[in-house]
ZADO-1210 file (C-alpha; in nm, 4 decimals, padded with zeros to 6 digits):
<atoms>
<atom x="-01.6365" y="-01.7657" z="-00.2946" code="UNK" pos="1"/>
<atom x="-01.7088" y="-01.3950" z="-00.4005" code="UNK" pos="2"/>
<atom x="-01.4954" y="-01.2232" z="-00.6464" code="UNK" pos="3"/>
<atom x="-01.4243" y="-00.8450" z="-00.5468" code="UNK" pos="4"/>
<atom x="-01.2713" y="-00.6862" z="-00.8298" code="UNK" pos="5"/>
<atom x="-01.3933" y="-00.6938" z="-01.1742" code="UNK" pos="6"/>
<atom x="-01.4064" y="-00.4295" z="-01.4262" code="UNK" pos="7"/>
<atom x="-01.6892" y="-00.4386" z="-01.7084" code="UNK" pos="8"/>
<atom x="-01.7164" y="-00.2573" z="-02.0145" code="UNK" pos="9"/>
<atom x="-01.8366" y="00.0718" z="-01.7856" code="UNK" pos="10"/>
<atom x="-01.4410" y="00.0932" z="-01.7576" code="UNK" pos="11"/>
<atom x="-01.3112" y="00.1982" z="-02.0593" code="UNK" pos="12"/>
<atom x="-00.9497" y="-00.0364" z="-02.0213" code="UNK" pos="13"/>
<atom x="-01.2324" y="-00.3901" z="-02.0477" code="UNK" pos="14"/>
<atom x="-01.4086" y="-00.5029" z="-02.3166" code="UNK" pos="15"/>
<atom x="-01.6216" y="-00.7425" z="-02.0848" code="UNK" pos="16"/>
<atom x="-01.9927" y="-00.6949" z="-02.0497" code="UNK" pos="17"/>
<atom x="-02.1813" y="-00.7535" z="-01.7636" code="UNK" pos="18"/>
<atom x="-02.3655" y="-01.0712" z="-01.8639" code="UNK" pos="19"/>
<atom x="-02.0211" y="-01.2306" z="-01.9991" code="UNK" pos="20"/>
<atom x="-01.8776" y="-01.1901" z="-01.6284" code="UNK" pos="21"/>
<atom x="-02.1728" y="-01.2853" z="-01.4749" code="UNK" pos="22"/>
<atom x="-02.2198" y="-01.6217" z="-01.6543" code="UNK" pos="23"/>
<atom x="-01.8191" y="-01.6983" z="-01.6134" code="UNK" pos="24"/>
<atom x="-01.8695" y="-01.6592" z="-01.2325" code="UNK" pos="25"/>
<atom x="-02.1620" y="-01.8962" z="-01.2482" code="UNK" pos="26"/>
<atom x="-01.9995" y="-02.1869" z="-01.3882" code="UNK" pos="27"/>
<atom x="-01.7270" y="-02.1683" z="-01.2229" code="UNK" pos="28"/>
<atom x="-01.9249" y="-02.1834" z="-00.9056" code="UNK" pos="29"/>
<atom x="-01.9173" y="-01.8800" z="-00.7396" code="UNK" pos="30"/>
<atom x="-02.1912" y="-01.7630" z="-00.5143" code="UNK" pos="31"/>
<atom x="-02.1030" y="-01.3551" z="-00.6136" code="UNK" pos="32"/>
<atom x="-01.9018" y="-01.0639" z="-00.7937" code="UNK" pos="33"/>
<atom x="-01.8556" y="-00.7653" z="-00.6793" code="UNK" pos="34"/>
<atom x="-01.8226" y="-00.5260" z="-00.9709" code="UNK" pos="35"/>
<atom x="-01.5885" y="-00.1998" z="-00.9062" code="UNK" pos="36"/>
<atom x="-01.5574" y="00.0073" z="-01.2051" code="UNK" pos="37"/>
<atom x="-01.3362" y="00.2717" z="-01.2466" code="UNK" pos="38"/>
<atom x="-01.3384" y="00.6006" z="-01.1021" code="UNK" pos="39"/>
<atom x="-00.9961" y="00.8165" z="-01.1995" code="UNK" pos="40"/>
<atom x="-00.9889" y="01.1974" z="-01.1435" code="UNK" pos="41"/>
<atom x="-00.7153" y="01.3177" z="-01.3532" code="UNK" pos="42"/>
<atom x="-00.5764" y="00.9972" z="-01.4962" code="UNK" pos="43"/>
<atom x="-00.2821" y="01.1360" z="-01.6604" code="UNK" pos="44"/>
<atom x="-00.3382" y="01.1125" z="-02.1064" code="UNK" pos="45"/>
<atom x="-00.6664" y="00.8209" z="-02.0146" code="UNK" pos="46"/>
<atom x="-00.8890" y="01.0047" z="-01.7879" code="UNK" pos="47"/>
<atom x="-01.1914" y="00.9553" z="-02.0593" code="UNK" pos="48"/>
<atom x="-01.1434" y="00.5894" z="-01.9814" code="UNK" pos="49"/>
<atom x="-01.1605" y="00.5753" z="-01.6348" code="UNK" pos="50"/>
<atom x="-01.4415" y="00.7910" z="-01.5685" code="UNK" pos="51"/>
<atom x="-01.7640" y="00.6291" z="-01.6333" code="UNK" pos="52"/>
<atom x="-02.1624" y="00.7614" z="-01.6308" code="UNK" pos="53"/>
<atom x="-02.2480" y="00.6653" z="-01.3066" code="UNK" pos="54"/>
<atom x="-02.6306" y="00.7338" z="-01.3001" code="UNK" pos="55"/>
<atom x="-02.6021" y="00.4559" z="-01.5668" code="UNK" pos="56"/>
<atom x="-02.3529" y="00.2702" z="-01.4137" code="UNK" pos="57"/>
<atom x="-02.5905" y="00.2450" z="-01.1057" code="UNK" pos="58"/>
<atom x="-02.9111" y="00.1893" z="-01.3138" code="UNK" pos="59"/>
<atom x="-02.7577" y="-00.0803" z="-01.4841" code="UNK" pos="60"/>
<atom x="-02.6321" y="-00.2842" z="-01.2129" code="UNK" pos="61"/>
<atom x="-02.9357" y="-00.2448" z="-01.0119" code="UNK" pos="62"/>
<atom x="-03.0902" y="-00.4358" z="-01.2866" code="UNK" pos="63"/>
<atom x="-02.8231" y="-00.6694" z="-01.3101" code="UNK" pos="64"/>
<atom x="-02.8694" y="-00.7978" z="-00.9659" code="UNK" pos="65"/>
<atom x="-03.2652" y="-00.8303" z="-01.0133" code="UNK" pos="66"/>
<atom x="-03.1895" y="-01.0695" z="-01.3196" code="UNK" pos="67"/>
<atom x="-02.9263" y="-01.3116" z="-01.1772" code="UNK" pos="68"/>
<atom x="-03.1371" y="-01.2587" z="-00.8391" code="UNK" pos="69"/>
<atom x="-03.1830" y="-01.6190" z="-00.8127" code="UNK" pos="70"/>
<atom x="-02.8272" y="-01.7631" z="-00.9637" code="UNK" pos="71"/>
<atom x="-02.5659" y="-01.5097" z="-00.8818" code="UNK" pos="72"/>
<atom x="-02.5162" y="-01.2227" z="-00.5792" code="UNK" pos="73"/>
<atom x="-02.4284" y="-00.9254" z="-00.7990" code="UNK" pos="74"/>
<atom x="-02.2722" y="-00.6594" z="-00.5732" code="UNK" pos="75"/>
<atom x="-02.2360" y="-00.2717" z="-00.6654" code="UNK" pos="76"/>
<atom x="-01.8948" y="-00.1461" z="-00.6238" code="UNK" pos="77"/>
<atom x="-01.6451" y="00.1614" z="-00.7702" code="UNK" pos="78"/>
<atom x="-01.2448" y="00.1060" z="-00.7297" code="UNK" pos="79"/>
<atom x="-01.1584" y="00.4862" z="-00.6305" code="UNK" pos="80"/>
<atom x="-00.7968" y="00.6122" z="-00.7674" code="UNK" pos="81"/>
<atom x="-00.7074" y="00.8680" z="-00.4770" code="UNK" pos="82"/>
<atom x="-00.4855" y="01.1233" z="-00.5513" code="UNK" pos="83"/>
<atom x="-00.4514" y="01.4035" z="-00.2766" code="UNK" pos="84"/>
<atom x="-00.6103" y="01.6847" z="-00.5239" code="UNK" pos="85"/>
<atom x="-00.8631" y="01.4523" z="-00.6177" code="UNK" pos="86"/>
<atom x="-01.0394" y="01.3682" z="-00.3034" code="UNK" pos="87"/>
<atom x="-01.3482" y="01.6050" z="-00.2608" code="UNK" pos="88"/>
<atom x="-01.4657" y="01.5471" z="-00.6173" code="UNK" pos="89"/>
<atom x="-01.4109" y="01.1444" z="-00.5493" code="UNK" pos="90"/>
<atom x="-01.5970" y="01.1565" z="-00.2443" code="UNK" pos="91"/>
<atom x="-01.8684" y="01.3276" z="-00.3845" code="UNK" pos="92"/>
<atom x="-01.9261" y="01.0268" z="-00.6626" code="UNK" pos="93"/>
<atom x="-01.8869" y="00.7591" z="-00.3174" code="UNK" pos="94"/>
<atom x="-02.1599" y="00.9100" z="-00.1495" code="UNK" pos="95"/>
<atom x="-02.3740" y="01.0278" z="-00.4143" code="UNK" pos="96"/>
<atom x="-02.4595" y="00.6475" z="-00.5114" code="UNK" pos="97"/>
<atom x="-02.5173" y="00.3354" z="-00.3205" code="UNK" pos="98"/>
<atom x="-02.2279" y="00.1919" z="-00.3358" code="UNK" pos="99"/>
<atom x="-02.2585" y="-00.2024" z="-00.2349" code="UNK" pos="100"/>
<atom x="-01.8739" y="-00.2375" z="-00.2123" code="UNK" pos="101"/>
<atom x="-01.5696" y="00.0452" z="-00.2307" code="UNK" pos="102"/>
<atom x="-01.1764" y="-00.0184" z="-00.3088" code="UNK" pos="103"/>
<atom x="-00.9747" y="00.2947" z="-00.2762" code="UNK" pos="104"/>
<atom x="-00.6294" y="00.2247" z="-00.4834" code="UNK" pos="105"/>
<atom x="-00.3381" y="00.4114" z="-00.5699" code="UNK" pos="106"/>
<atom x="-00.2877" y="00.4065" z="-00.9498" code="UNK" pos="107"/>
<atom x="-00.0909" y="00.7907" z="-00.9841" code="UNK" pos="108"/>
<atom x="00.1533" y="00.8945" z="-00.8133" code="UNK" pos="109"/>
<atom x="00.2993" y="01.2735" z="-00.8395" code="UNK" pos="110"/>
<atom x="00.0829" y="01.2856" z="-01.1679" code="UNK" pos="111"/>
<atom x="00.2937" y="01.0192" z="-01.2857" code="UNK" pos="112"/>
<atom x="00.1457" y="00.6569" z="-01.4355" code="UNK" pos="113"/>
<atom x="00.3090" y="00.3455" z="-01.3387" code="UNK" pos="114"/>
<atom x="00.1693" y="00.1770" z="-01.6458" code="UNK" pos="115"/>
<atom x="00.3672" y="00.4048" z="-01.8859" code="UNK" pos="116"/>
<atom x="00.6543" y="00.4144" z="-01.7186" code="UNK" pos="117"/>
<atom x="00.7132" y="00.7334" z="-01.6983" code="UNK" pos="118"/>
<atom x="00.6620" y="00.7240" z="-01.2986" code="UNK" pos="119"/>
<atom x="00.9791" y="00.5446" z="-01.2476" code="UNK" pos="120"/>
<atom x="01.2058" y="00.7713" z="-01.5041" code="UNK" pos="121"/>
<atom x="01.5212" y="00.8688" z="-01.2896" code="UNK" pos="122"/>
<atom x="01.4403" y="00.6604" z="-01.0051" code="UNK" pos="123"/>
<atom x="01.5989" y="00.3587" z="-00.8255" code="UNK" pos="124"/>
<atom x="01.3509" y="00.0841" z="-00.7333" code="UNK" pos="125"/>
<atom x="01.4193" y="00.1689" z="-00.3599" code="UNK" pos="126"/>
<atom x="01.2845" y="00.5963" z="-00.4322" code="UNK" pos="127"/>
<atom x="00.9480" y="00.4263" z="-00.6604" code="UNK" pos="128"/>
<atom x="00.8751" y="00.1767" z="-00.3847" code="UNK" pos="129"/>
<atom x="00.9133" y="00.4456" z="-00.0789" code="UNK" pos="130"/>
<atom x="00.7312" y="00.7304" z="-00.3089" code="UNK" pos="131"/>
<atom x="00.4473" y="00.4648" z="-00.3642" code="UNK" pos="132"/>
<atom x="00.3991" y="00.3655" z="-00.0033" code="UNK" pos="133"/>
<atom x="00.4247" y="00.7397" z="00.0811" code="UNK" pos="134"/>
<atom x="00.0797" y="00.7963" z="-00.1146" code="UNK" pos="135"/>
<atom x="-00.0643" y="00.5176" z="-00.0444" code="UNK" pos="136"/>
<atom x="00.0065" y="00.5641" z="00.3397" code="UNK" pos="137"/>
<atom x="-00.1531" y="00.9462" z="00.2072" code="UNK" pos="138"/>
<atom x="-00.4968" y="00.7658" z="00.1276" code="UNK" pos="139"/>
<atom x="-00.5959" y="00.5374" z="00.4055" code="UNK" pos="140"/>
<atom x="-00.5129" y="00.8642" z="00.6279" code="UNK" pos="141"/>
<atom x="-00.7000" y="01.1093" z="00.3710" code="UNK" pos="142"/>
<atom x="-00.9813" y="00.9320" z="00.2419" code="UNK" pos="143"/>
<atom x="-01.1814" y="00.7826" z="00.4578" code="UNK" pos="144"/>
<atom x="-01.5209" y="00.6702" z="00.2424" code="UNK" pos="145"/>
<atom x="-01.3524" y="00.3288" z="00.1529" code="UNK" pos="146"/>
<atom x="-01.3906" y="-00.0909" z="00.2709" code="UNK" pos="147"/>
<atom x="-01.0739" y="-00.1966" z="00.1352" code="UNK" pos="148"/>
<atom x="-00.7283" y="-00.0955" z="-00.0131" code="UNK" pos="149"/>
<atom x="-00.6651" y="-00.2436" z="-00.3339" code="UNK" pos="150"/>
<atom x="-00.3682" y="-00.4003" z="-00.4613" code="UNK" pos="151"/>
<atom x="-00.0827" y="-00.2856" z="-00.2164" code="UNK" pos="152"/>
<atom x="00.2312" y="-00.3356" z="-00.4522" code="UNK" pos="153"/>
<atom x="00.0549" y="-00.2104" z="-00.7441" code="UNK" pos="154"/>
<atom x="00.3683" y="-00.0709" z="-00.8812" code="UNK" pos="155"/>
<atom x="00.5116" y="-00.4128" z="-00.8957" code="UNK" pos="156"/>
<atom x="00.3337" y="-00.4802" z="-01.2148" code="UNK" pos="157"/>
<atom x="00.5116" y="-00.2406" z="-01.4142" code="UNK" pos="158"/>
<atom x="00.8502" y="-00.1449" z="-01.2793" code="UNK" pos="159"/>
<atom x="01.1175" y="-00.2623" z="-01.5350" code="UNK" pos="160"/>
<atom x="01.3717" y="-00.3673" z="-01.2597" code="UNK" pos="161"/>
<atom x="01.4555" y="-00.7467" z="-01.2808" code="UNK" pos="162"/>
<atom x="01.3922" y="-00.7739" z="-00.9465" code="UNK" pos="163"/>
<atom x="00.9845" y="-00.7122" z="-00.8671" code="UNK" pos="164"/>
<atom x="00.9131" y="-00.7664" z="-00.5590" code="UNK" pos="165"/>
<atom x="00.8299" y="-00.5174" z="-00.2739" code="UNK" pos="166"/>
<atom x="00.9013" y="-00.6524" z="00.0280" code="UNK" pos="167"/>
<atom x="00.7527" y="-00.6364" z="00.4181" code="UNK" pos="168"/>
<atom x="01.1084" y="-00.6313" z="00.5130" code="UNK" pos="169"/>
<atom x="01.2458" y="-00.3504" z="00.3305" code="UNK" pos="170"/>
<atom x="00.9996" y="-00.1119" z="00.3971" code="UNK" pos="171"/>
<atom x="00.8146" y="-00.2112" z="00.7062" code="UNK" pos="172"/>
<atom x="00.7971" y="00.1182" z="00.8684" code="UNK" pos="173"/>
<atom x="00.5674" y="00.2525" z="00.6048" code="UNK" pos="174"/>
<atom x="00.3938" y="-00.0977" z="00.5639" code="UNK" pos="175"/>
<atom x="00.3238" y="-00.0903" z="00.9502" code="UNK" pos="176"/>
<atom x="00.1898" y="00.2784" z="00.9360" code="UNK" pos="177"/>
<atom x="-00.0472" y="00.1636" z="00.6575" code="UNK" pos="178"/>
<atom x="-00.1875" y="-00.1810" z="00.7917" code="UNK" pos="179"/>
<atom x="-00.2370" y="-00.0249" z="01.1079" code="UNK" pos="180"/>
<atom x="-00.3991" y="00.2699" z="00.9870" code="UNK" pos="181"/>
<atom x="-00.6291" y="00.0425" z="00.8092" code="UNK" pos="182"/>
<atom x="-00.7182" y="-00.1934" z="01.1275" code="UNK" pos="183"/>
<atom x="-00.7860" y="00.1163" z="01.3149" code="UNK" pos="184"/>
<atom x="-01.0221" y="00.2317" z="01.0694" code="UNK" pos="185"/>
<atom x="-01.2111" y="-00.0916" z="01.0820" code="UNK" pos="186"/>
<atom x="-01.1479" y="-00.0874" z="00.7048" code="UNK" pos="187"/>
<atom x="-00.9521" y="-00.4030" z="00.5611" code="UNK" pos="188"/>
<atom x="-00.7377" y="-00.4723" z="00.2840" code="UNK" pos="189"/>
<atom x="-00.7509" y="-00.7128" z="-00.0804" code="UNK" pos="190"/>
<atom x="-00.5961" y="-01.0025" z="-00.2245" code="UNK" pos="191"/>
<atom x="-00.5426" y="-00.9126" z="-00.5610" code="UNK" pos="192"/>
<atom x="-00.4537" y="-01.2049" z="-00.7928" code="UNK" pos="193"/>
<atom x="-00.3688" y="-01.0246" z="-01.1061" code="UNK" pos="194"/>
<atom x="-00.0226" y="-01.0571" z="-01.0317" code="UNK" pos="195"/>
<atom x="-00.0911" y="-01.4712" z="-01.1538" code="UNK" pos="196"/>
<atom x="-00.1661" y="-01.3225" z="-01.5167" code="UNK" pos="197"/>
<atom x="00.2135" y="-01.2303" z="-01.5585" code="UNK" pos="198"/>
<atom x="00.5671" y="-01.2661" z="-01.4129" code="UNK" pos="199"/>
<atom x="00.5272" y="-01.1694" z="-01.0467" code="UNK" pos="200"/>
<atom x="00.3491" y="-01.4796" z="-00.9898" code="UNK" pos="201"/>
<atom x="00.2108" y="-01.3843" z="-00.6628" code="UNK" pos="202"/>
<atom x="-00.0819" y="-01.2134" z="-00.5064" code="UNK" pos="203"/>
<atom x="-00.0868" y="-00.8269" z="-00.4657" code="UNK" pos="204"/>
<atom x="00.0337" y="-00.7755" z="-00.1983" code="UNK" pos="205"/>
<atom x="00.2338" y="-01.0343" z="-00.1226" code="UNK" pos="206"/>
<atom x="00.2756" y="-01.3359" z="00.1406" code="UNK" pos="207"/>
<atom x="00.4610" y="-01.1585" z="00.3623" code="UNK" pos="208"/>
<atom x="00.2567" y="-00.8528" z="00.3898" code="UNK" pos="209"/>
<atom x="-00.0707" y="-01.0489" z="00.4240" code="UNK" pos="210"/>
<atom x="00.0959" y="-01.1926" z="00.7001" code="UNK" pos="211"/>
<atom x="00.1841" y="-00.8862" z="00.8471" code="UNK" pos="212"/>
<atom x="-00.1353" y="-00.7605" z="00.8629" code="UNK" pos="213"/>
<atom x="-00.2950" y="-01.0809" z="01.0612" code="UNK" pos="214"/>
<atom x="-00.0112" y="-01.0043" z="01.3003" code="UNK" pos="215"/>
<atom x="-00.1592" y="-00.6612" z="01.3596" code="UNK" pos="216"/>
<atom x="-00.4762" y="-00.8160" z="01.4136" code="UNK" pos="217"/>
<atom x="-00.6042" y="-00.7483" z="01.0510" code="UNK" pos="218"/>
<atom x="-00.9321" y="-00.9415" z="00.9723" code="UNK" pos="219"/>
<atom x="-01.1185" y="-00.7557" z="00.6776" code="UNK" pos="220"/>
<atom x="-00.9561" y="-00.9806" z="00.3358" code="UNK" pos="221"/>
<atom x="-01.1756" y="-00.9738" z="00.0198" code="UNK" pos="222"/>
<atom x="-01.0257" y="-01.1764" z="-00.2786" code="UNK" pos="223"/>
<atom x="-01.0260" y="-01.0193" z="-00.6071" code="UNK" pos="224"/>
<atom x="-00.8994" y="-01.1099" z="-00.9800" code="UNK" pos="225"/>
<atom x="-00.8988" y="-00.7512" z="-01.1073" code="UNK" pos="226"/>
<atom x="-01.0258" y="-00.9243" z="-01.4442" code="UNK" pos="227"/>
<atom x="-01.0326" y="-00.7632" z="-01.7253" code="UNK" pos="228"/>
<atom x="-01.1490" y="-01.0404" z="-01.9184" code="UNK" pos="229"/>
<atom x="-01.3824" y="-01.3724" z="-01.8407" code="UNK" pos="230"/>
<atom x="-01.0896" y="-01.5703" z="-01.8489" code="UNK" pos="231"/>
<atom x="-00.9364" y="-01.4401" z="-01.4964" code="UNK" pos="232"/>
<atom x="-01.2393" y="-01.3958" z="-01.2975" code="UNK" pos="233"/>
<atom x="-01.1361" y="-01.5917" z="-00.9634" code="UNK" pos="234"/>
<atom x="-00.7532" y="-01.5865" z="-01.0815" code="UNK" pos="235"/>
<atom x="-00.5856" y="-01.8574" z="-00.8722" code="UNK" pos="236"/>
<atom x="-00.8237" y="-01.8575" z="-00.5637" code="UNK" pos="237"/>
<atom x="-00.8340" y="-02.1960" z="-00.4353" code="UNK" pos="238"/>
<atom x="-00.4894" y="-02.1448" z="-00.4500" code="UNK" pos="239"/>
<atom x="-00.4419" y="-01.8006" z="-00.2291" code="UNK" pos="240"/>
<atom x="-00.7146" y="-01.9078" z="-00.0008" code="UNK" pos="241"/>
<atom x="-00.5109" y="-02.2029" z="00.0737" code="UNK" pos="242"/>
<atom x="-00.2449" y="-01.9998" z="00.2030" code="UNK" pos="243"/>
<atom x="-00.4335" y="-01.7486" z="00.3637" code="UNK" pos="244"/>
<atom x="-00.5077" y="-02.0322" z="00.5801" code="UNK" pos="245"/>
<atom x="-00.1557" y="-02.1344" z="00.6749" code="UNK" pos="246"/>
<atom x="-00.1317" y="-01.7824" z="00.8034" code="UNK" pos="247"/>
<atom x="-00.4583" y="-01.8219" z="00.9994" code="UNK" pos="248"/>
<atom x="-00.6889" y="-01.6350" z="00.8383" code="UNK" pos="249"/>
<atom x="-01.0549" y="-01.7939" z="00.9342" code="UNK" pos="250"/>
<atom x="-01.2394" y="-01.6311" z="00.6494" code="UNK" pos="251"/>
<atom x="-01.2517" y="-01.3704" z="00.3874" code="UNK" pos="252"/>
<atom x="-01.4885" y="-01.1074" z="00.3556" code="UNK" pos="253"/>
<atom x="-01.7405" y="-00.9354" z="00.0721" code="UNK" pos="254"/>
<atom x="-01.9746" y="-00.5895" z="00.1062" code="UNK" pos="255"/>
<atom x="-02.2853" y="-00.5412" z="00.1296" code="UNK" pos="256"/>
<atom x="-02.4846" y="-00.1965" z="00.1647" code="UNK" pos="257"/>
<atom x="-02.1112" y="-00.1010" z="00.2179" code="UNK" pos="258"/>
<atom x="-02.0874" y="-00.3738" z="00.5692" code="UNK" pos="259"/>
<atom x="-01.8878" y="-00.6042" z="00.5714" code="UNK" pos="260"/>
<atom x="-01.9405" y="-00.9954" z="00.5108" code="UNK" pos="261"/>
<atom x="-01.7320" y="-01.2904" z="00.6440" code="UNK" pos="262"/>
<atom x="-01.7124" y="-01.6187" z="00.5405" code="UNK" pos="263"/>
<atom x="-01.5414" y="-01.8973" z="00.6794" code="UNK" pos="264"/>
<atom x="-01.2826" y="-02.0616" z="00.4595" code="UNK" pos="265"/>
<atom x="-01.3268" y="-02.4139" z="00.3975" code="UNK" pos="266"/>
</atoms>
């Protein structure tokens, strides 16, 4: 299994170096990681942390996979955080490096962070699920120069309703638009296990969604942890890969040189 979504200390929100990650992923058996550091244009009150050096960044991990050459496949990625006044200046970091791997996500929305709370001030669950949607629906029809949308139901992490789930059935008319968007593209979509570290207790997105999508005729699934940390690199994923069998997924997917990968799933 590859693991799509780390963040090393090139992201200013991790404190775990590249060797610590790489090592982790090693014994627990995985054949690669797929680093995506950070790139945030206008991260409201944090954007020093999520904007890294990337003639560094690049340097670096260039090295990186020439030293675990023979032990680990070390991939090159960026997670992109689109917001529409953002995108020029994004796409300009995308193709200005090459990029192994590329998740465009949806972290702001209206200038607003989820992670503060101040994005859902003064709204019902129902207006910060639809407003979400809405700009992440903006993205996959905006910005182009991505592989894979991250974490659909990001918002679910942080909303401070008791109820945290968002649903295929209460807003599948924007969930549609988006997965088929996507499958037209040829781009695909990710597991995200971070929602295993806390209370949602599920993937990101959800079951239902990831079943939504194979309906459509979706194909492209990487798996990704979103770690942080050593301890949640491959977060759950004998577990998810399980189940995306008993929808009838047939494998999940990793980048290379930005193409994408499959692998049957066992």
């Amino acid at each position: 299994m590859f693991d799509c979504h780390l963040h090393s200390n090139f992201s200013g929100d991790s404190q775990m170096s590249v060797d610590e990650a790489c090592e982790k992923a090693i014994s627990l058996g995985l054949k690669g990681i797929a680093f995506t550091d950070h790139l945030d244009y206008d991260y409201p009150d944090y954007e020093e942390v999520f904007m890294i050096n990337f003639d560094q960044y690049s340097k670096f991990m260039d090295q990186t996979k020439l030293k675990y050459n023979h032990r680990l496949k070390v991939l090159k990625g960026i997670e992109v955080g689109i917001q529409p006044h953002v995108l020029a200046d994004s796409e300009q970091v995308v193709t200005g490096y090459d990029f192994d791997f590329v998740i465009g996500s949806t972290h702001i929305i209206d200038k607003l962070d989820p992670y503060t709370g101040s994005y859902f001030a003064g709204k019902t669950k129902k207006q910060s699920d639809t407003r979400y949607l809405e700009e992440v629906l903006f993205a996959v029809e905006n910005f182009k120069n991505y592989d894979v949308v991250g974490h659909i139901g990001y918002i679910r992490r942080y909303n401070q309703c008791d109820d945290k789930t968002l649903r295929y059935v209460d807003y599948h008319d924007l969930i549609d638009t988006i997965l088929k968007t996507v499958i037209r593209d040829g781009k695909g979509i990710e597991v995200n296990t971070s929602g295993f570290k806390g209370i949602l207790n599920t993937p990101i997105p959800d079951f239902d969604i990831l079943k939504r999508y194979k309906e459509l005729g979706g194909e492209i699934i990487t798996l990704g942890s979103d770690a942080h940390s050593a301890e949640h690199i491959a977060l759950n994923f004998n577990f998810v890969k399980d189940q995306l069998k008993q929808i009838g997924f047939k494998t999940v997917t990793y980048f290379e040189k930005r193409k994408p990968v499959f692998i049957n799933i066992e």
